[in-house]
N, C-alpha and C positions, 0 to 999 in steps of 0.2 A: 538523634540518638547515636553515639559512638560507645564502638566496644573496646575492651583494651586487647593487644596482643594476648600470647600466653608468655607464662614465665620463662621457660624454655626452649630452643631449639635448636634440630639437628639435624645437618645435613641427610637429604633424604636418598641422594645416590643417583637420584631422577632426573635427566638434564631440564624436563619440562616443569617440573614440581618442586625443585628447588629445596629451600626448607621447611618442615616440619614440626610442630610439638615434638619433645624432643619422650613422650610417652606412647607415638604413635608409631604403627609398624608398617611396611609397605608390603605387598606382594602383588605377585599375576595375577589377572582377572580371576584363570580359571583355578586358581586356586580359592577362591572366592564364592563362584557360581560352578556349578553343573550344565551342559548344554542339555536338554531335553529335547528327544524327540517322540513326542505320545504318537498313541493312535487318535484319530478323528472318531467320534460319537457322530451316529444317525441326527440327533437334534444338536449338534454344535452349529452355529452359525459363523459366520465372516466378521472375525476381529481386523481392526486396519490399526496402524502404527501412523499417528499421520505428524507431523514436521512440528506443529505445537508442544507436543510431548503428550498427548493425551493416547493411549491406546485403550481402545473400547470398542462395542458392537458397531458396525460400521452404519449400522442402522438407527444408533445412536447420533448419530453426526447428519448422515446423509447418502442418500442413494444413489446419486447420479456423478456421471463422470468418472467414472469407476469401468474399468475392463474387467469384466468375468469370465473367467477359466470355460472354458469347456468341457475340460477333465482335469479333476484337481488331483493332479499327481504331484505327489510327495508331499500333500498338505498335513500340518499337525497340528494337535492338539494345543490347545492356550489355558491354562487358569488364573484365575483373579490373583493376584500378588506376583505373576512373573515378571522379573525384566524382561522386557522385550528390542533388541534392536532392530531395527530394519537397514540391512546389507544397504543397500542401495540407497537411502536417504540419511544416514545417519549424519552426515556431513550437514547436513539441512536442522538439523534436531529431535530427529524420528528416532528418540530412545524416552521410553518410558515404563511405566509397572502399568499392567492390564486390570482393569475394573471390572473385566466379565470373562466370562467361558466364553472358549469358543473355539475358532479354530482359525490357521494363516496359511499363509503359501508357505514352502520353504525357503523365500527373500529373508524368513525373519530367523534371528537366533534368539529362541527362547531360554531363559536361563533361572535356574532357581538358587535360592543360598545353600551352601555346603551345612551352613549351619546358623540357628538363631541369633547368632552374635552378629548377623548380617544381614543389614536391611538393604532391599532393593529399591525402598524409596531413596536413602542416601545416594546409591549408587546412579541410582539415574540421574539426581541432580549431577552429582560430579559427571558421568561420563557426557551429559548433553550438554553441560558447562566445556567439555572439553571439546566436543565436535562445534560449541559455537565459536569458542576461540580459536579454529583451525587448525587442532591437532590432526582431526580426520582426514580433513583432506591432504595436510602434509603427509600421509602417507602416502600419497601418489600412488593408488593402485586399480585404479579404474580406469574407466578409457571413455566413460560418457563428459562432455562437458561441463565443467564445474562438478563435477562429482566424483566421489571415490566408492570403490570397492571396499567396505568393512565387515568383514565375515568373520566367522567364529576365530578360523585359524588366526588369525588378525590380532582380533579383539581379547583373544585369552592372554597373549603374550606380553599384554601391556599391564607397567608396574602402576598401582596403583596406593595412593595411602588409605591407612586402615587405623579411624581412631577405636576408641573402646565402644561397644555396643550401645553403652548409655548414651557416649555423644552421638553416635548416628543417627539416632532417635531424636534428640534434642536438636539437632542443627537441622533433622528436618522439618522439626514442630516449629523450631524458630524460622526459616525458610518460609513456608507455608503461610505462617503468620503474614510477615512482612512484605510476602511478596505480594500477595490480597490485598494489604493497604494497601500498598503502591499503585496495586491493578486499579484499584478502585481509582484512585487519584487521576491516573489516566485516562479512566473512561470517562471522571468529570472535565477534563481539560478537553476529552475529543467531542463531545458532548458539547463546550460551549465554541467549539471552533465549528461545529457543523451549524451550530445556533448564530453565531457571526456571518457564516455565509448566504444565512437563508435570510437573513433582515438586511444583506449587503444588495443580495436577489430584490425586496420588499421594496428597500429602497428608488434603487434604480427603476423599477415597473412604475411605482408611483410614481417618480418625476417625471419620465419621458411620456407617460398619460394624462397623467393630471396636474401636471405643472407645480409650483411653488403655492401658489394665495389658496388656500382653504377656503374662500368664499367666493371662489371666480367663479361662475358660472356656466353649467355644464348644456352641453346637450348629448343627444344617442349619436354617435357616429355612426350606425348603420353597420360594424366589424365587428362580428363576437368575441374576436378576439380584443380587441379596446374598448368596449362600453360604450361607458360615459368619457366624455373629452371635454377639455375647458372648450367655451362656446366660440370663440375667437380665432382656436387653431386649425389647420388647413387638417382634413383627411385626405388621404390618397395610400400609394404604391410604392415600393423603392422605384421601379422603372420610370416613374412619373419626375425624380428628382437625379435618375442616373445619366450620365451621357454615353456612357459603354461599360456591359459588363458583358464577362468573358470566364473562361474556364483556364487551368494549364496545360502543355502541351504534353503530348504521351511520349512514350520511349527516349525521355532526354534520362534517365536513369543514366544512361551509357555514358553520359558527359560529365557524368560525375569525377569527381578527382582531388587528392585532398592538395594538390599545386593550384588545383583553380583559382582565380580570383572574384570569379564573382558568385553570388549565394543564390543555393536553391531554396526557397521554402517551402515546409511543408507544415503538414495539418499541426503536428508535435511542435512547432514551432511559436504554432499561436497561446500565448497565456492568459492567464485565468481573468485578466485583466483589461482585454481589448489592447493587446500589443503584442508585438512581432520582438522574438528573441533572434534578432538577426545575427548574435556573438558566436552564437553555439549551432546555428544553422550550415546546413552540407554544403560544399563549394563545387564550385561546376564550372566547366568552359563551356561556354551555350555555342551553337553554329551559330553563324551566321545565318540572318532571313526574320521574314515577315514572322513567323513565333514568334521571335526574342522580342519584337518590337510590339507583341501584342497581348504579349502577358510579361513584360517588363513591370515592377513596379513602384509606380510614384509615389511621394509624401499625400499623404491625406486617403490613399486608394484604402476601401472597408474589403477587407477579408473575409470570405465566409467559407466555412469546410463542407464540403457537398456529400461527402463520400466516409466510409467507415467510422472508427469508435469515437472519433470528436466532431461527427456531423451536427453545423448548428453551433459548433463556434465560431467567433465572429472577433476579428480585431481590426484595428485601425494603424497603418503603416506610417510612420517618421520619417522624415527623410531616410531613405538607406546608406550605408558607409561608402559601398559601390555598387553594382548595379546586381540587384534582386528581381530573381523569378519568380512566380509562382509553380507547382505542379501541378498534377493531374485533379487530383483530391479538394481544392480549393477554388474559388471562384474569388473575382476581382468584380470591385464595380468602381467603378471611376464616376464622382457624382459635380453636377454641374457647377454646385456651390454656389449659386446665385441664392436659393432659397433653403440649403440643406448644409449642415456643416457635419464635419466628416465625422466626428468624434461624439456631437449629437445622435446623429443616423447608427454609429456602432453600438454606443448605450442602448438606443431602442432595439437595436436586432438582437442583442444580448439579453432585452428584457423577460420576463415569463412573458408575456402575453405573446410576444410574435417566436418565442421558445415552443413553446405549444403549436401557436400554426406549423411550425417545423416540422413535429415530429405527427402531426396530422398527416402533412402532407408524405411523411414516408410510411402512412399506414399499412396493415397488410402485404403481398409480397414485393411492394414499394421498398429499395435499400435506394438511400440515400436522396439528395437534392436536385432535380433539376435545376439549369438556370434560367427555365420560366416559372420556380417556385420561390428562387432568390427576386428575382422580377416581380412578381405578384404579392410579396412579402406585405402585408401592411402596414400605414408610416402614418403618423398625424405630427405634423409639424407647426410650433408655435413660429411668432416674427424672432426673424434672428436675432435679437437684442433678446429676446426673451430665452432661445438655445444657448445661448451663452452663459446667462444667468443661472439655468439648469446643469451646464459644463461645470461651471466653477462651484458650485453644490454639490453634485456628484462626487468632484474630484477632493473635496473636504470631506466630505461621508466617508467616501469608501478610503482614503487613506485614512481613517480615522479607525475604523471596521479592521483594513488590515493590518493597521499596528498590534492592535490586540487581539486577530489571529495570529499574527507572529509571534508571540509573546509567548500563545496560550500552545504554540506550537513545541514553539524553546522549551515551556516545561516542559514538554511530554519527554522533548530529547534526555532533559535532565533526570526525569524520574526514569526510564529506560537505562540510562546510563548509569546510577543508585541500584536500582534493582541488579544489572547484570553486575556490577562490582561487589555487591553484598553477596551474591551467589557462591563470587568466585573465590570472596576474603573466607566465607564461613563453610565450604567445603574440601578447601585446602587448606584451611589453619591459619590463617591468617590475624583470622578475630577469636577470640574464645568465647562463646558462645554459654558456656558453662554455669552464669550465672543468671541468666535468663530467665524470667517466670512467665512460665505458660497462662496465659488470660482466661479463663473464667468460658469455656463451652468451645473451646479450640479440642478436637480431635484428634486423636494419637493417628499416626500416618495408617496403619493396619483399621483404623475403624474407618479412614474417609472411602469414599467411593472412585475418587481417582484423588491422586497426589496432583494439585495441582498445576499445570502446565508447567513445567520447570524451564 
């Protein structure tokens, strides 16, 4: 669906807003809004402004993670229909109209309309459409990283456009609208990309356990974590197929250096994929000595993360460009390959079933992997013609799996980039919006309970 321009336009005088309906007026915020500062009510509770655009009872959201005041000095009052900005995040998109009573710190500038002609649901679309495009932060007035300072004084001085009352209304009903298809559209697309990954997951557990023939013949391998196993293939242990596994070495941090020539890896490194992104990996002059030569690593060596938020991933290393380390955080196993091929043995570590002994074994106040937990890992190996066969399956599957996670990704990009461009056409004037028929049980902005995340 395309909307046409308007018939009209003129220059708005805004270096950032450029042109206008040439029937629309511009002025200052505070010419616009009131700054309110109420008193706090005994029963008010903690409204939060949080970066979606939603402001609401914080209790509505959620209650943890959150620093609470000990004396809430200079807190005020909130009610349902105020814009609300929050000083310190609006550069994020913490500008919104409040759905409940309540009450804030004085981070926020609470603001009401001067008068009916002025909706605060439009306004918040525009102003969070403006802090998403980076106006906020070109104001350069902060001093916290990546963040600016947006406070009343600030915020009042900026010209803004001002259609007629009926379109504010309308561009937000139409807004509202279109933005909920779209959301929706997106949740179906993230919805079948987390469905791709867990049949990519299926996949993989079923081959490196149960092999290819649907009518081989199983027995118990005696591992809870593997079942049943085709009756042919070997049970055992990673250590039973490894010839040396090893950990990275501490404190080479220091040898970091972006002139290094040779790569450090780390746990971030490894992808979703059982592979090493050696391109984007940190570069390093290693010292010389026994480390370098002990956690150097080879074509074929299985990666596994011992340590912090990607404990239990697992990749499989390619030749490197030039000579790659591991660090601290990762474990190397260098596997004999007489009976175990390397890209074999990574699929299965990556499987659920030995995903699960993983995170067994970091049960309770257990963080992270030994490497006699990587060693004791369980493995059931068919004959090598037979890993090969399951390799070259695998690698048809799941390139097949993530082509149309890529795809289903690309949309999302697409409908994000529709959504933010329709925001930004229909609350500076870009589209007219004017001819627009409201659908059949769509709510005027003043009856909804929150304007939806703008």
């Amino acid at each position: 669906m395309s909307f046409p321009p308007y018939p009209e336009y003129k220059d708005s005088g805004v270096e950032w807003l450029g042109e206008v309906p040439a029937h629309w007026q511009s002025k200052r915020l505070k010419f616009l809004f009131d700054i309110q500062k109420r008193g706090v009510r005994e029963e008010d509770q903690i409204v939060t402004c949080f970066r979606d655009g939603m402001v609401t009872l914080r209790k509505n959201r959620r209650s943890e993670g959150f620093t609470n005041a000990l004396q809430e000095i200079g807190y005020q009052g909130i009610r349902s229909g105020d814009l609300v900005i929050h000083a310190m995040d609006a550069f994020a998109g913490a500008i919104g109209v409040s759905d409940s009573d309540g009450k804030s710190s004085p981070v926020y500038s609470v603001c009401v309309p001067v008068s009916p002609d002025v909706s605060p649901y439009y306004y918040a679309r525009l102003l969070r459409h403006m802090a998403l495009s980076g106006f906020v932060a070109s104001l350069a007035k902060g001093i916290r990283e990546r963040s600016t300072d947006f406070r009343w004084t600030d915020a009042a001085e900026i010209f803004l456009p001002v259609p007629t009352a009926d379109e504010q209304v309308k561009i937000t009903r139409f807004l509202d609208h279109e933005t909920t298809r779209i959301d929706a559209l997106v949740k179906e697309q993230q919805r079948l990309i987390e469905l791709l990954k867990e049949k990519r997951q299926a996949v993989i557990s079923h081959a490196v356990t149960k092999g290819l023939d649907p009518d081989v013949p199983l027995k118990d391998s005696g591992v809870e974590w593997l079942g049943a196993v085709p009756a042919h293939w070997e049970v055992g242990r990673v250590k039973n197929v490894a010839s040396f596994i090893t950990s990275g070495p501490r404190g080479w941090s220091d040898y970091l250096t972006e002139s290094g020539e040779e790569i450090f890896v780390q746990s971030g490194d490894l992808d979703d994929h059982i592979g090493v992104n050696f391109e984007n990996a940190k570069r390093i002059r290693s010292p010389m000595g026994a480390e370098g030569a002990r956690t150097r690593i080879n074509c074929g060596d299985v990666l596994v993360c011992i340590t912090g938020a990607n404990t239990g991933r697992v990749a499989v290393s390619d030749l490197p460009p030039v000579s790659a380390f591991i660090n601290q955080h990762l474990s190397l196993v260098r596997l004999n390959q007489v009976n175990a091929l390397p890209e074999f043995v990574g699929y299965a570590l990556s499987s659920e079933s030995i995903q699960s002994f993983f995170r067994v074994e970091q049960y309770g106040l257990k963080e992270g992997l030994s490497l006699s937990d990587v060693a004791d890992a369980p493995l059931v190996l068919p004959p090598k013609y037979e890993q090969e066969l399951v390799m070259k399956y695998l690698k048809d599957q799941t390139q097949r799996l993530d082509r149309l996670a890529i795809d289903a990704e690309r949309s999302v990009e697409l409908l994000q980039e529709r959504r933010s461009a329709l925001i930004s056409a229909a609350v500076t004037g870009k589209i007219d919006v004017r001819g627009w028929q409201q659908p059949a049980g769509l709510l005027a902005p003043a009856e909804t309970t929150q304007t939806e995340a703008v």
